[in-house]
matplotlib code that plots the C-alpha trace (Angstrom):
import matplotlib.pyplot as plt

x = [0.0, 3.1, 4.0, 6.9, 5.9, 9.5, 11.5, 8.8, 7.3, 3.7, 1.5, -1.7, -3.0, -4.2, -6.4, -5.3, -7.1, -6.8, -8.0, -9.0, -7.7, -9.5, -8.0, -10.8, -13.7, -16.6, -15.8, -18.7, -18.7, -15.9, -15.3, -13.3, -13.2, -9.7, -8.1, -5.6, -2.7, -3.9, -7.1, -5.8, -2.7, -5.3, -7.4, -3.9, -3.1, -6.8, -6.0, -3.3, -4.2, -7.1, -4.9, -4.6, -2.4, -2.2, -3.6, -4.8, -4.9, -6.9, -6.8, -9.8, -13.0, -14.0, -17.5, -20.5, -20.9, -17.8, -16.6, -13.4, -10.0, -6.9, -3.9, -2.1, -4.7, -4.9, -0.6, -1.3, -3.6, -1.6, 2.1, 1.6, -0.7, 1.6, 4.5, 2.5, 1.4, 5.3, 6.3, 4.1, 4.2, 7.6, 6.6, 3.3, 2.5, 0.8, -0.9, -2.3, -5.6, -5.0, -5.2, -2.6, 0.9, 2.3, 0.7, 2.1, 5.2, 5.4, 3.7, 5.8, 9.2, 7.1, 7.3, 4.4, 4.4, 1.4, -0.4, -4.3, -6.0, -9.4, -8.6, -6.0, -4.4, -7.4, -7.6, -3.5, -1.7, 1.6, 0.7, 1.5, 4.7, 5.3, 3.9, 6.7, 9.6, 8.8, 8.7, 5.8, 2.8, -0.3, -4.1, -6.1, -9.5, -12.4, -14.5, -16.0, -15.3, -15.1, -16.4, -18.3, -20.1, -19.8, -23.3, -24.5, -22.1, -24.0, -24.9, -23.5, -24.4, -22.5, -21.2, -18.6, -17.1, -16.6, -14.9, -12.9, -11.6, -11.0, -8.7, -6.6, -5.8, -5.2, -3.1, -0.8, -0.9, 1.1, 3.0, 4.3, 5.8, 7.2, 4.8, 5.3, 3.1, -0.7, -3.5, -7.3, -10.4, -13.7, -14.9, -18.0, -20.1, -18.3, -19.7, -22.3, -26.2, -27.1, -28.2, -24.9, -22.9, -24.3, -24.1, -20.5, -19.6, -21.6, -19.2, -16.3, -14.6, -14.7, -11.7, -9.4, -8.9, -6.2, -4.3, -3.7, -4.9, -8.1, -9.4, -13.0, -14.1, -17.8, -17.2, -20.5, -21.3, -24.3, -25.1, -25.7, -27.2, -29.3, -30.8, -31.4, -32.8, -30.1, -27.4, -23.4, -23.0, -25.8, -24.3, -21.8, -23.7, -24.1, -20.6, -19.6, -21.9, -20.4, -16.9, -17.9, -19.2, -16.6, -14.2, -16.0, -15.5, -11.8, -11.1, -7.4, -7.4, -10.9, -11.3, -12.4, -13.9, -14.0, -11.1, -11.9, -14.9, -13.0, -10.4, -12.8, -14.5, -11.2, -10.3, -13.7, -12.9, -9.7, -11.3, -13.8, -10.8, -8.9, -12.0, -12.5, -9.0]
y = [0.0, 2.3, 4.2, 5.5, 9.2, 10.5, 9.3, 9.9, 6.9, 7.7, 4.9, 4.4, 2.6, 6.1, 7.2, 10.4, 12.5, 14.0, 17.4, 17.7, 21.0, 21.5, 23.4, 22.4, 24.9, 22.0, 19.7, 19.2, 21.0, 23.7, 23.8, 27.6, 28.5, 28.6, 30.1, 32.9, 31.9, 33.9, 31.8, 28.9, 29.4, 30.4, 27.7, 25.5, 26.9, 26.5, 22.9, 21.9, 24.9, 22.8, 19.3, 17.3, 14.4, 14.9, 17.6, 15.6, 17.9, 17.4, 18.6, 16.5, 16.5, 13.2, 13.9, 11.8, 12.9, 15.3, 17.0, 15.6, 17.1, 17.1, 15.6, 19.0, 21.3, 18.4, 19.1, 22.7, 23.0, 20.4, 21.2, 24.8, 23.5, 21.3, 23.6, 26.4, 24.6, 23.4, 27.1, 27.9, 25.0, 22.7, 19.9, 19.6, 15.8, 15.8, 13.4, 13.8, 12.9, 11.7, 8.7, 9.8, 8.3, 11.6, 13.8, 11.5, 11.5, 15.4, 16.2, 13.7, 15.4, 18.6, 17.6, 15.7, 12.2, 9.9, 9.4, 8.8, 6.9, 6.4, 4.1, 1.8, 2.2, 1.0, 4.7, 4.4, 1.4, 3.1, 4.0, 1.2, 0.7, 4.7, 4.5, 1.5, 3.7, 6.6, 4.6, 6.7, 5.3, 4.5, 4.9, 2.4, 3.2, 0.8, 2.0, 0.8, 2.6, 6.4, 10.0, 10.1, 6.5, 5.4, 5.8, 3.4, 0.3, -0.3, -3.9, -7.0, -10.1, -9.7, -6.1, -7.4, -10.0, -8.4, -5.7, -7.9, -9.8, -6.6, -5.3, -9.3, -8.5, -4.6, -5.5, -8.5, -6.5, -3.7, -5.7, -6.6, -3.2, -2.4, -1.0, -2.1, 1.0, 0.8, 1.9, 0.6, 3.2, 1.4, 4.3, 5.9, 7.1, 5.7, 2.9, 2.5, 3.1, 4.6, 1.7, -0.1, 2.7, 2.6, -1.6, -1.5, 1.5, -1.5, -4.2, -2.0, -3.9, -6.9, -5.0, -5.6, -9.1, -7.3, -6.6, -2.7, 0.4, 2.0, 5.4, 5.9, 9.5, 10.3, 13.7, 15.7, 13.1, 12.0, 9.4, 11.7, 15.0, 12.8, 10.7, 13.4, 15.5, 18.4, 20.1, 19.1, 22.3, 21.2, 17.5, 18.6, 16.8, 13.6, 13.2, 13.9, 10.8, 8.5, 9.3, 7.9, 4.9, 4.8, 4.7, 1.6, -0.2, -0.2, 3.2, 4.6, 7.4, 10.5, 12.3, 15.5, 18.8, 20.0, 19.3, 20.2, 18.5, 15.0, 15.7, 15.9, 12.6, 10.8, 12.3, 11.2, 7.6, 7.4, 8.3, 5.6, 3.2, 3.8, 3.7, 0.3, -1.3]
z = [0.0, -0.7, -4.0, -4.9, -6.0, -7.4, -4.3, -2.0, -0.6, 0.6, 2.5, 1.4, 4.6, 5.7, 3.5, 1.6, -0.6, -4.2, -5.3, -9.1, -11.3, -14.2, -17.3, -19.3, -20.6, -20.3, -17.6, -15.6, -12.3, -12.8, -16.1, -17.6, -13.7, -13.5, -17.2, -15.4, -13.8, -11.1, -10.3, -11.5, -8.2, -6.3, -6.5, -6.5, -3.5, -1.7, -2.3, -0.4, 2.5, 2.8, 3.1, 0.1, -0.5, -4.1, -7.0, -10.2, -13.5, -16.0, -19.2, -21.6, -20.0, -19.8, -18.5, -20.4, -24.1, -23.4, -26.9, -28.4, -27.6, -29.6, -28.3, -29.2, -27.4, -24.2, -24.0, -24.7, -21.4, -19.3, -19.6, -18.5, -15.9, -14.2, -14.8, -13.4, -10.1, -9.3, -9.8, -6.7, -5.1, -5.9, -2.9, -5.2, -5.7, -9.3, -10.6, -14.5, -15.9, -19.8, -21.7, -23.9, -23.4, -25.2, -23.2, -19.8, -20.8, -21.1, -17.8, -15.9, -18.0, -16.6, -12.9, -12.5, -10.2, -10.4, -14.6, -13.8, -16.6, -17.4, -20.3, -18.4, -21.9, -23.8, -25.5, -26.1, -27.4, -26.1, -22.5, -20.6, -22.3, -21.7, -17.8, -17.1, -18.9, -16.8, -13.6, -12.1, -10.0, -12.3, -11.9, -13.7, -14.1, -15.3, -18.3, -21.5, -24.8, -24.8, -23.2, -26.3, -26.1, -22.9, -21.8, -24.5, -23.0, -19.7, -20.5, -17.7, -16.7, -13.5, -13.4, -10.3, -11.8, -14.9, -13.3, -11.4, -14.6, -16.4, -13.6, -13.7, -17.4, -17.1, -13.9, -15.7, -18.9, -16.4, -15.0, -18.1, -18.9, -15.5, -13.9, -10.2, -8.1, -9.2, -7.9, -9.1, -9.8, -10.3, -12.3, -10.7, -13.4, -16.2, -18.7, -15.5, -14.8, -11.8, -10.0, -11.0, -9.8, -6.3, -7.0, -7.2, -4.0, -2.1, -2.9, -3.6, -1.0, -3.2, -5.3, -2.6, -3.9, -6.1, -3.3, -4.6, -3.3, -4.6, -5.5, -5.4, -7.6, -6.6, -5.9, -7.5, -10.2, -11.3, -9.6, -6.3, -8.3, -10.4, -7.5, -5.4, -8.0, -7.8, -9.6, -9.5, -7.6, -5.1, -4.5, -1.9, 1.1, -1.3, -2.2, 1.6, 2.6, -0.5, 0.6, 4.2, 2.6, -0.1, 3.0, 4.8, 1.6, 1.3, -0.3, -0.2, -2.1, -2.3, -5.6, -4.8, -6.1, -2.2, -0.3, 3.1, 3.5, 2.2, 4.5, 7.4, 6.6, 6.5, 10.1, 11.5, 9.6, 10.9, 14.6, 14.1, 13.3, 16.4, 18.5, 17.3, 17.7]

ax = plt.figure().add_subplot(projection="3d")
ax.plot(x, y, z, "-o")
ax.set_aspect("equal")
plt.show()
């Protein structure tokens, strides 16, 4: 439950928690907020005041239907970006949110520490083979198809087990290019109904099998605003209780739109833990 984060060993047994940069104009909850370098720092620097682990950028919004990118406008937005956040902030741990082994490679020869991929190279023929060269801790997410088509490839006979079997082959395939620090995402909201998104936070714990760390992302997605009946913007309180439960489950790492909040649930989880012991 360690990864090596260029020379930094971090332990994942306490659960830490990622804040997500956009630089995107459309992502879903803050997309074009933070254009300036100014707001952009700022919101940078909110981050970490508040007590994040880790800042994940993101470049290609890779919400439901989300338009197409180029990879030449996705390194245009994410090498300034990570460049920009080490400036202020040289202890930064970044982690990058692409698909791309191109664009990987140059935020990682930027500074950044961690590639986070939705894809787990599916998108990318070259990534796993650029991941293992670069010798950088990898997020493997579980999705089917694309940001474009996703929504269309909900269909399983056992949702679980299927994820299970796609993480053994994405894992070996990894393994197979080097890649020794890896962390698993289940992919809230991606390739997933409602219902089976809330299926699989129940049985998340069930991903431990794979002996590697996990990172649940609920923060603000759909499957809270649309439940509820609410906007992303209103889905604070529902992404605070999915955290807590995301937490029971096994969860190592919170993706998060609002740090503070994330870091307060895994204080009161940690509290429970110790009360219990």
């Amino acid at each position: 439950m360690t990864i090596n984060c260029k020379g930094r060993l971090i332990d994942l047994t306490q659960p830490k928690v990622m804040g997500i940069l956009n630089c995107t104009p459309d992502s879903f909850f803050d997309g074009g907020k933070y254009k300036a370098e100014a707001e952009f720092t700022r919101q940078a620097a909110r981050i970490f005041s508040e007590g994040a682990d880790f800042i994940d950028i993101g470049a290609y919004s890779t919400k439901p239907n989300a338009e197409f990118v180029s990879e030449e406008e996705e390194l245009a937005r994410m090498v300034p970006a990570v460049e920009m956040v080490l400036k202020h902030f040289p202890e930064a741990i970044i982690s990058v949110d692409t698909f791309r082994a191109k664009v990987a490679k140059a935020a990682v020869e930027a500074g950044a520490a961690i590639v986070n991929d939705i894809a787990a190279g599916n998108l990318d023929d070259k990534m796993l083979q650029t991941v293992g060269e670069l010798k950088v801790p990898y997020i493997m997410m579980h999705m089917r198809g694309t940001p474009q088509d996703m929504v269309k490839l909900t269909d399983y006979d056992d949702i679980i087990k299927e994820m299970l079997l796609y993480f053994s082959q994405k894992i070996a395939e990894a393994r197979s290019y080097g890649i020794d620090d890896i962390v698993i995402d289940p992919g809230f909201g991606f390739a997933k109904t409602l219902q089976q998104n809330y299926e699989v936070l129940n049985k998340m714990e069930l991903f431990k099998m794979t002996e590697l760390p996990i990172l649940a992302g609920l923060s603000r997605k759909s499957m809270i605003y649309k439940l509820l009946g609410i906007t992303p913007q209103e889905a604070l309180n529902g992404t605070t209780a999915l955290n807590m439960v995301a937490l029971t489950r096994g969860a190592n790492i919170l993706r998060v739109h609002d740090v503070k909040e994330a870091v307060e649930v895994v204080k009161m989880y940690s509290q429970l833990q110790v009360s219990s012991s």
